[in-house]
Structures are given as structure tokens and as C-alpha cells.
N, C-alpha and C positions, 0 to 999 in steps of 0.2 A: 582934859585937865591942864591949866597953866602952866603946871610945872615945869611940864617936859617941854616948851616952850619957850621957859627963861632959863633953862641949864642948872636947874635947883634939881629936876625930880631925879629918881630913882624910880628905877623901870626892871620888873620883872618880866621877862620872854618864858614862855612853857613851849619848849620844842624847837629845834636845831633844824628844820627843815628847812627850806629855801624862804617858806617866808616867815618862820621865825626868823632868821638870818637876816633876812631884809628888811622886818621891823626893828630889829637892832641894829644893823648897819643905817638905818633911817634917823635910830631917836641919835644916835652918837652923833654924828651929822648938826642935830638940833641943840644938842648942847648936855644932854641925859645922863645918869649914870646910868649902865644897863647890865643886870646878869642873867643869862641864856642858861636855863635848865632842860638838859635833854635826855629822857629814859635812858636811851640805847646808849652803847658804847661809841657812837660815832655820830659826826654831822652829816647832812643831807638826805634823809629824808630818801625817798624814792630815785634822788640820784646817786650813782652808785657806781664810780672808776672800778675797773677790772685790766686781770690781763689774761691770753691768753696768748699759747704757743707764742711767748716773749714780744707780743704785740698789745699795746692798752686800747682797752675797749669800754662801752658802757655796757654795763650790769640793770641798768633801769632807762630812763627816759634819755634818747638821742638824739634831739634837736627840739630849738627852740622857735617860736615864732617868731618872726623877726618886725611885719608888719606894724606890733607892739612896740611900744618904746620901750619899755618898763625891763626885760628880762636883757635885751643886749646892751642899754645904760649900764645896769647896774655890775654887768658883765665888766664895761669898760672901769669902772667908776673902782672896779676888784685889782685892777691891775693885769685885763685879758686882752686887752682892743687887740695887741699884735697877733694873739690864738686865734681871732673868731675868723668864723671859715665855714660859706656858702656849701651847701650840698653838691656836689661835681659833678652828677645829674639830678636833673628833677624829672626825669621820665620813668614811669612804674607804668605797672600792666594788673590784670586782675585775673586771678584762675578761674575760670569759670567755662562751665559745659564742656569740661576735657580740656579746655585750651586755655596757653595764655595769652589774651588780649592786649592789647595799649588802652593804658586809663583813656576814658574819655574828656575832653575839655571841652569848655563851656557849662558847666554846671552848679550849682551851689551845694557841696555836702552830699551832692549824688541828685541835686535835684536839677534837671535840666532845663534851659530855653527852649527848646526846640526839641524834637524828637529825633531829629538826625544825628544830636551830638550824643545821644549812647547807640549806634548805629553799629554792629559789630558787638556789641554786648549783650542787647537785650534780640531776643526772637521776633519775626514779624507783627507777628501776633502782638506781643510789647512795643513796638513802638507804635501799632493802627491806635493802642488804649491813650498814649500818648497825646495824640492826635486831638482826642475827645475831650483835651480841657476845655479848649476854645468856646467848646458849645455849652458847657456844663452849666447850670447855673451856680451863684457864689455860696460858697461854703465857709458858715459865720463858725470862727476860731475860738471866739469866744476871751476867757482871759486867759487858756493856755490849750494848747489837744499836743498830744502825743504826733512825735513827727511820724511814722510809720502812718498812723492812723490817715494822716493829714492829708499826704501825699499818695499814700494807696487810692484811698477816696476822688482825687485827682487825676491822677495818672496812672492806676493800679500798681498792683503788689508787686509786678514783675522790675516796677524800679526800683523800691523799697527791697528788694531781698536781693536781688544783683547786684545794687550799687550802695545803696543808702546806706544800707543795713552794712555792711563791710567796713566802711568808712566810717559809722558813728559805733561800728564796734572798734576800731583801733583807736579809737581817742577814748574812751567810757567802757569796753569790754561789757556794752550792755544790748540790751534788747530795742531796737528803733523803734517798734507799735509800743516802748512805755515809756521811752525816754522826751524831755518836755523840746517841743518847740520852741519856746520860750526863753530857754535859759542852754540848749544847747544850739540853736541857730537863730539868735537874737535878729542879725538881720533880713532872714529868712521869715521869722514871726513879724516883723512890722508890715515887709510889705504885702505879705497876704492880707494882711488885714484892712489896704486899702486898694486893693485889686478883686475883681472875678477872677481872673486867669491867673493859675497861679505860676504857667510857662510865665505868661505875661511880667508878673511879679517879677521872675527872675533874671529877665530879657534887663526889667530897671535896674536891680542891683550891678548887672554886669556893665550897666551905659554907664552908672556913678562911677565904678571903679574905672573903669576907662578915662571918664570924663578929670577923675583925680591924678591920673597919670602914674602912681607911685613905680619909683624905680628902684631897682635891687631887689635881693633874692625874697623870697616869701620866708623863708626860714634861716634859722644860723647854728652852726654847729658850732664846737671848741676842739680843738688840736689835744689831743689827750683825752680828751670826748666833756660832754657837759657834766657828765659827775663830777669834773674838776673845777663848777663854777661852786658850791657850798663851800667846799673848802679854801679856795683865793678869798671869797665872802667873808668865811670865818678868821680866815689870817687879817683880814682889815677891821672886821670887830675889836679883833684881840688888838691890835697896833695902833687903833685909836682910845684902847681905856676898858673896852670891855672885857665881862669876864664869861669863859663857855663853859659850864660844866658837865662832863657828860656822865652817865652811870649815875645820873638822881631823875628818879621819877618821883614827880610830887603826888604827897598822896591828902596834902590839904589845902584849902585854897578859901580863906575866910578871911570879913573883914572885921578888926578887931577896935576898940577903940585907941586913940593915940599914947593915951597916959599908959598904956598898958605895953603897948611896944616901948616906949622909952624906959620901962620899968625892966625891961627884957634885957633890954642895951646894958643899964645900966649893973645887970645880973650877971651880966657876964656872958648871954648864950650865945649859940656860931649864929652870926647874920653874914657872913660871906663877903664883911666889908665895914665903911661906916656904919653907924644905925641911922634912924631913921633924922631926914632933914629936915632943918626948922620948918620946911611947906607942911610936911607931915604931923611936926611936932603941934602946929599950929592948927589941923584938921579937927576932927570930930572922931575919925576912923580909920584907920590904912588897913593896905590887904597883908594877910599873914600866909607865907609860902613857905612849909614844910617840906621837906626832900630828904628823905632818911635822917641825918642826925643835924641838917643845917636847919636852920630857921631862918629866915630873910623876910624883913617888913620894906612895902614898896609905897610909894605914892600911887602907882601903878600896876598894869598886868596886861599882860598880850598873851591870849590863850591859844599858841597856834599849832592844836597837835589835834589828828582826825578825831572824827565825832564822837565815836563813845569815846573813847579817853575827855575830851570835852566837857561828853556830858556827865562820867562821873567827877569830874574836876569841878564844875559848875552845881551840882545837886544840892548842894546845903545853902548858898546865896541866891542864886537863880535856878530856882527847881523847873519852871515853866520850860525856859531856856534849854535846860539841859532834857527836858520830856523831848523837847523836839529834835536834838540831836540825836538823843536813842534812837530814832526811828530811821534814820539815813543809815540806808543801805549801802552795802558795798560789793565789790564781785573784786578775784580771786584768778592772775594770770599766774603765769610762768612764761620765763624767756631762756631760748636754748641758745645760747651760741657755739658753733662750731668752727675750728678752723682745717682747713686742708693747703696742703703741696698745692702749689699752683703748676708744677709742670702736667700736660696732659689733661689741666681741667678748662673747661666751657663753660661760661654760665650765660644765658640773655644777658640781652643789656639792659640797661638803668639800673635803678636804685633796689628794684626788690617786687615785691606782688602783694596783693589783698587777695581775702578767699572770700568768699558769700556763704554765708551755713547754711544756705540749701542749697549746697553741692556735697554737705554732709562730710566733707575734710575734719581732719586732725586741726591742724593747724589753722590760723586765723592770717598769718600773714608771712611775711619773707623777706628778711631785709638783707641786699648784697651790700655789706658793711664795707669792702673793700671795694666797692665800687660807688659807692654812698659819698664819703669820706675820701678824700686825697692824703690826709695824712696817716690814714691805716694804708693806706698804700705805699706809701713809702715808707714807715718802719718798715719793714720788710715785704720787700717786693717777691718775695719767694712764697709768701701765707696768703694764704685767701682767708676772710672770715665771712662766714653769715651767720644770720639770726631767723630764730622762728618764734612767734608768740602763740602760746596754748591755751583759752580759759575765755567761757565768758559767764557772763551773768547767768546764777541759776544752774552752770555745773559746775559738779563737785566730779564727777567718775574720773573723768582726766586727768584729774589735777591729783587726785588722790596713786598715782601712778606711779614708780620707783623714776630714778630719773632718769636710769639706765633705759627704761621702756620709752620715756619721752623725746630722748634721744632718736632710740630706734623709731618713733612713729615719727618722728619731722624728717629722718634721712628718708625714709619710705614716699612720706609727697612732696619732698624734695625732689627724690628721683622722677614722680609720677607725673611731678610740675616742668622741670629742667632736663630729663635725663641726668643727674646728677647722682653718679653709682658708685665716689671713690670715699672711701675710709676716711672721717676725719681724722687729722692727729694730734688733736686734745677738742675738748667739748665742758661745755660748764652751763647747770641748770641754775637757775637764780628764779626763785618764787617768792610772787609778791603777793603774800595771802591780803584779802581784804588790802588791794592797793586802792583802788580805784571807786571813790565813790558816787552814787547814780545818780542822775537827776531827773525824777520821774514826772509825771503832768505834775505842777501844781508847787516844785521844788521854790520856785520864786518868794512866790509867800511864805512858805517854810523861815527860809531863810531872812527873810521882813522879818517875820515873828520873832527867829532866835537874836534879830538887833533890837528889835522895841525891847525884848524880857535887858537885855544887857545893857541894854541904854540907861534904866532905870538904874542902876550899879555906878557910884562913881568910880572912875579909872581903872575901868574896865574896857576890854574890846577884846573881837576877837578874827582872825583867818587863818586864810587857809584853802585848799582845794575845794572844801566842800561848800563854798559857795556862791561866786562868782567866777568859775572856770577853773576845769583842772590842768591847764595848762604853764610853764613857769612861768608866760606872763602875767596871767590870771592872779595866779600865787603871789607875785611880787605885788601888783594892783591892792590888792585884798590886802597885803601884807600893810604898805603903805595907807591909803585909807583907815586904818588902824592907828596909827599914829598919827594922822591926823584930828583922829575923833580923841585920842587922850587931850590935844589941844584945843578941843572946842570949835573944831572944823568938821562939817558933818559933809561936806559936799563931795570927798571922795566917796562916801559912803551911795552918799544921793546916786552919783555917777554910776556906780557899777549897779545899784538898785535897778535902774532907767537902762543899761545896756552892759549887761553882763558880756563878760572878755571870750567868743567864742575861743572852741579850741579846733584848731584843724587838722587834720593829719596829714604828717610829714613823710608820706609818699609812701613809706610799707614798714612793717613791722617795728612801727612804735610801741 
């Protein structure tokens, strides 16, 4: 829509998460007026400052992908550049067969060039299967197959549940034989698709990156942790004009005719601001956004709050739209962090561990926060912190567990993993019911579908996690893109369509 193009419109955001944040930090920028309505009592979404034994820590997601432009921009653009702050190692290991190993390098997502680079991970036996892409005949992908599926069928299961599976569970907390090739290893899906070999395939992805040379870290963290980029975000919203509301969950979302909102304005009811601008006055329809006792008419609307909320948001304008959201599933972690005395304790080195679920562990992963992070290390050089993540797709028994118990099962393959036998002294469970949403074969299209049903809607859009990457770059991209389609620019949209924002995981216990 033009509006928000020439600094006439008024822009409605649904949800205070990073990339509702980022489509309003976007449209202010462009000239908008924008108000930010968020359910909960707070901003950021799945990112989530904490503290614990008087050191800040994250409560949800702890780094970002840096590769992206889009998540450490917008970090700078908040007033962070002098916070952000490389992982102070990037060496992890993997729990697996009693032991813990060094991650292997040379792979994509767990999938290997060669069979010597999971060499110490996988059993003999697993790397001779290895061996057998070379000769295989080619295996047609089709317009998406399941990455477990893909790569079992190549190089057998023994990679897929040692490595693969580990690793696209810490980004997704999902199942690798359902999650899509396609939309969760984008570059991974193209070049199978002009390769036999799919070592082969992977040998070129590794020649490109090399051949582009990129330098600095692969990820970025924040000093106080990434929970604190919503909030720098949100303070720049607010200090360019916008307004944040939190504590209103909308519970309407229609578009109404124009004369009918100016008859509103002119009645006297809460629009949370001016009424509606001469663009609007001027339309055929604007959107009408209820939130307990406000009422707010927009030129506009950026829908960026998870799928069902979406889709009941959506159901009475775009019912298609919002049918397809219902469907997007979600799975359901929890993250333990503990802190202990550092006198007397040992931990490995780097950054932390992944676990493979067929070694039938508690935990999913292990993150050494204070060794992860330099500036958890120096708040206080006397605390140790780590973290463990619990839950994946498909279980509930775990999760349903006092926290007291989840504690006690992370300190138990903590010890099993580390020797690590000393008392934490303090501990904090943070559950993120339905965090995480899945991307199963065929998610691509899905989400094609819920843009043609919204497309049809003027000044409409929407993002968010649940559709071109659940990573914060991902989120910011989607966020952006959004704002470019209220303008009549469809090419970010095009963009992440054609090559969705992988997400990758940032060493253990994401």
C-alpha cells in the first residue's frame, strides 16, 4: 500500500516479537505512523533477559546468526554495535556412545563431504555406508522430501540420528525424517537437486563458501545476552513516534468501510491516536483492530504473532489463509539454567555439547554459558552458568515434569556427560510451551498459499517464524519483506519465497 511509502499511513503491528518490532522499527524509518499491540505483558517474544545467581543471562534464544545481515543491522541500527560480541569459542562436541566427541567439521547441518569428516562419531560400519553415495544411483527430490528421509537413503541412518538429527533438533526441536529439506536446508535442497552424489553436492557448497571467503564470526551474541535486543528495538520505536501497547490482545481484525471509521472518530471512540488519515478517508475500506476497549482504524496491518493466534486473527477476512495456519504445528522445549561456585569445578572445553535421541538421554543439549559468552564471565568470575534444553517434537512426558525433577534429570547427564557432581546455587526452568514451529515436507507451499490468500487483502501482510526461518534473522527478513509488500514491493517476499533464511545452530544448547 502507498501509504506507508509517503509517511501518510498508519500502520497496525499484532505482536511485540522481534519481528513485529522490526516491522515497526522498518515502517517508522519509512515515514508511518505505527501502533504495536502485544498480548502479553512484555516485548520480545521468545527472547527473554534473565538473571541468575546476580549474573544476566538469556531465558530463550542465545545467539544470533551473524552471516545474515538483517538480525546484527538492525542490532546496530537499536543502539548495540558496542554490545555485540562473538562466541569466545566455537568448539562444541557431541554426547554420543558414552562419550563426548569434538563436533565434526566439514559438513552441512550434519550432512558430510567425505566420510572421514564424521570419523570418531559415527561406527565403522557408518562410515563404509557412507562411502556407498559415490556409487548410488541419483535420488530425484522432487519439490521437497524430508531431510532425514534424504540423506538416510544416501548415506544411511547412522548420520541422520548421530549428527543430523541432533543439530536440526536444536534449531526446530523437531524430528529430521519429517522436517522439509527445502525450507530447513535451502542450500542443501538445491544442490541435490543438480548432483548424483550427494557427498558430491556438499563438497560444492563447501568450494562456494570458501571460494566467497567470508570473514568473522558465523554468529553474534549481546553483552547482557540477545534478550536485550527487543527491548533496545522497542526503546527506538518508542523514540522515533511509535506507540507499544502491551497487555491488548486483539480479538478483531476486519476491514470495515472508510465512512464508517470516520463516523467512529468522529463519535468519540479510543483509536489510540489520530483517526484515520485522509489516504484512508479516501479508500473504499480500512482495517478495524479491537484490543479490549481500544479500537484502532489502520490503512494497514502486519500480522506477526504465531500461527494460531494468526489464524484466529485472520478467520473472518481470510478464512483460506487462516485454514492453513491452523495446521502449523508446534513442539514444546524447556531450558534449565544452572549456576554453580566455580571454585573446585571442571568442565570440558568449548562452548557446550548436542545429544542424538538415540542415545535415549534426558536432555537435548548443553550449553557452557560461561564459557560460550565472555561477558558471563566476567560479571562474575566466581559463577559458572550452564544451560540444558528438554523437549522435542511429539513429547509431552518430559515436559509435563515439576521443574524440580528437570533440574534433577539435566544435573544427572550433566554428571554422566562431564563428571559434573557439584550442587548448583540457584537454577531457573523457563518453558517455552509450543515455541517452536515445524517445517514439515511441503511447509514451502503452505506458506506460498497463506501469501496468495493475504495478498488478496489490501494492506495486509504478515511474519514471523513460521515462515521463512525460525531464526532472528529469518524473523527480521520476514519482518521486513512485510513492509515492503504494504508498499507495493513484492520482491522481498519473491526473495525469501526462492531461498528461505536457513537457521543454524549456534554450537549447543540453543
Amino acid at each position: 500500500m502507498s501509504a506507508t511509502g509517503t509517511g501518510t499511513g498508519r500502520v497496525v503491528v499484532i505482536g511485540a516479537g522481534i519481528a513485529g518490532l522490526a516491522a515497526a522499527h522498518r515502517l517508522l524509518q519509512r515515514g508511518a505512523r505505527v501502533t504495536v499491540l502485544e498480548a502479553s505483558g512484555r516485548v520480545g517474544g521468545k527472547l527473554l533477559p534473565g538473571e541468575l545467581a546476580g549474573v544476566r543471562v538469556d531465558l530463550g534464544a542465545e545467539s544470533m546468526l551473524a552471516r545474515r545481515p538483517e538480525a546484527v543491522a538492525l542490532a546496530r541500527e537499536a543502539g548495540l554495535a558496542g554490545r555485540l560480541q562473538p562466541p569466545a569459542t566455537a568448539t562444541a562436541s557431541i554426547w554420543t556412545r558414552d562419550a563426548l566427541r569434538p563436533m565434526p567439521k566439514g559438513h552441512v547441518m550434519g550432512v558430510p563431504g567425505t566420510a572421514a569428516a564424521l570419523s570418531g562419531v559415527l561406527s565403522q560400519e557408518g562410515l563404509a555406508r557412507i562411502e556407498r553415495d559415490a556409487d548410488l544411483p541419483r535420488t530425484e527430490i522432487g519439490d521437497d522430501v524430508a531431510v532425514g528421509e534424504y540423506v538416510a537413503a544416501r548415506l544411511g541412518r547412522e548420520v541422520v540420528d548421530r549428527l543430523v538429527e541432533p543439530l536440526l533438533g536444536g534449531v526446530y526441536a523437531g524430528d529430521a525424517y519429517r522436517i522439509s529439506l527445502r525450507s530447513a536446508v535451502p542450500q542443501l535442497y538445491q544442490a541435490a537437486r543438480t548432483h548424483t552424489s550427494l557427498t558430491e553436492a556438499v563438497r560444492e557448497i563447501q568450494a562456494k563458501a570458501a571460494a566467497d571467503q567470508q570473514t568473522g564470526p558465523v554468529f553474534m551474541g549481546i553483552e547482557g545476552g540477545v534478550g536485550t535486543l527487543p527491548l533496545a528495538v522497542a526503546e527506538s520505536v518508542r523514540a522515533r513516534g511509535g506507540e507499544i501497547v502491551t497487555g491488548a490482545p486483539v480479538t478483531e481484525l476486519r476491514r470495515v468501510p472508510a465512512d464508517r471509521a470516520d463516523a467512529a472518530a468522529r463519535d468519540g471512540s479510543r483509536t489510540g491516536g489520530p483517526g484515520p488519515s485522509p489516504a484512508a478517508a479516501d479508500a473504499r475500506t480500512v482495517w478495524r483492530v479491537v484490543a479490549g476497549d481500544r479500537v484502532l482504524h489502520a490503512d494497514a496491518v502486519i500480522v506477526a504473532v504465531p500461527a494460531p493466534v494468526a489464524a484466529g486473527l485472520l478467520r473472518a477476512e481470510a478464512p483460506a489463509a487462516a485454514a492453513e495456519l491452523a495446521a502449523v504445528e508446534y513442539a514444546s522445549m524447556a531450558l534449565i539454567t544452572l549456576a554453580y561456585r566455580r571454585v573446585g569445578l571442571a568442565l570440558p572445553e568449548g562452548s557446550g555439547f548436542l545429544v542424538p535421541p538415540v542415545d535415549g538421554r534426558t536432555i537435548k543439549a548443553s550449553t557452557f554459558a560461561s564459557q560460550k559468552w565472555g561477558w558471563i564471565a566476567e560479571e562474575d568470575p566466581d559463577v559458572v552458568v550452564l544451560r540444558t534444553s528438554v523437549g522435542r517434537y511429539g513429547e509431552t512426558a518430559v515436559l509435563g515434569r515439576e521443574d524440580a525433577d528437570l533440574v534433577e534429570l539435566s544435573r544427572r547427564d550433566l554428571r554422566a556427560a562431564t563428571g559434573l557432581d557439584a550442587a548448583p546455587v540457584a537454577t531457573r526452568v523457563t518453558r517455552w510451551t509450543d515455541g517452536l514451529p515445524q517445517y514439515p515436507v511441503g511447509h514451502h507451499a503452505r506458506v506460498a498459499r497463506v501469501r496468495e490468500h493475504v495478498a488478496k487483502l489490501p494492506g495486509l501482510a504478515v511474519c514471523g517464524a513460521q515462515y521463512d526461518g525460525v531464526g532472528i534473522p529469518a524473523c527480521v527478513a520476514s519482518a521486513y519483506a512485510a513492509v515492503d509488500q504494504l508498499a507495493g514491493d513484492l520482491s522481498g517476499v519473491a526473495e525469501l519465497t526462492a531461498n528461505p533464511v536457513q537457521s543454524l545452530h549456534g554450537g549447543a544448547g540453543e
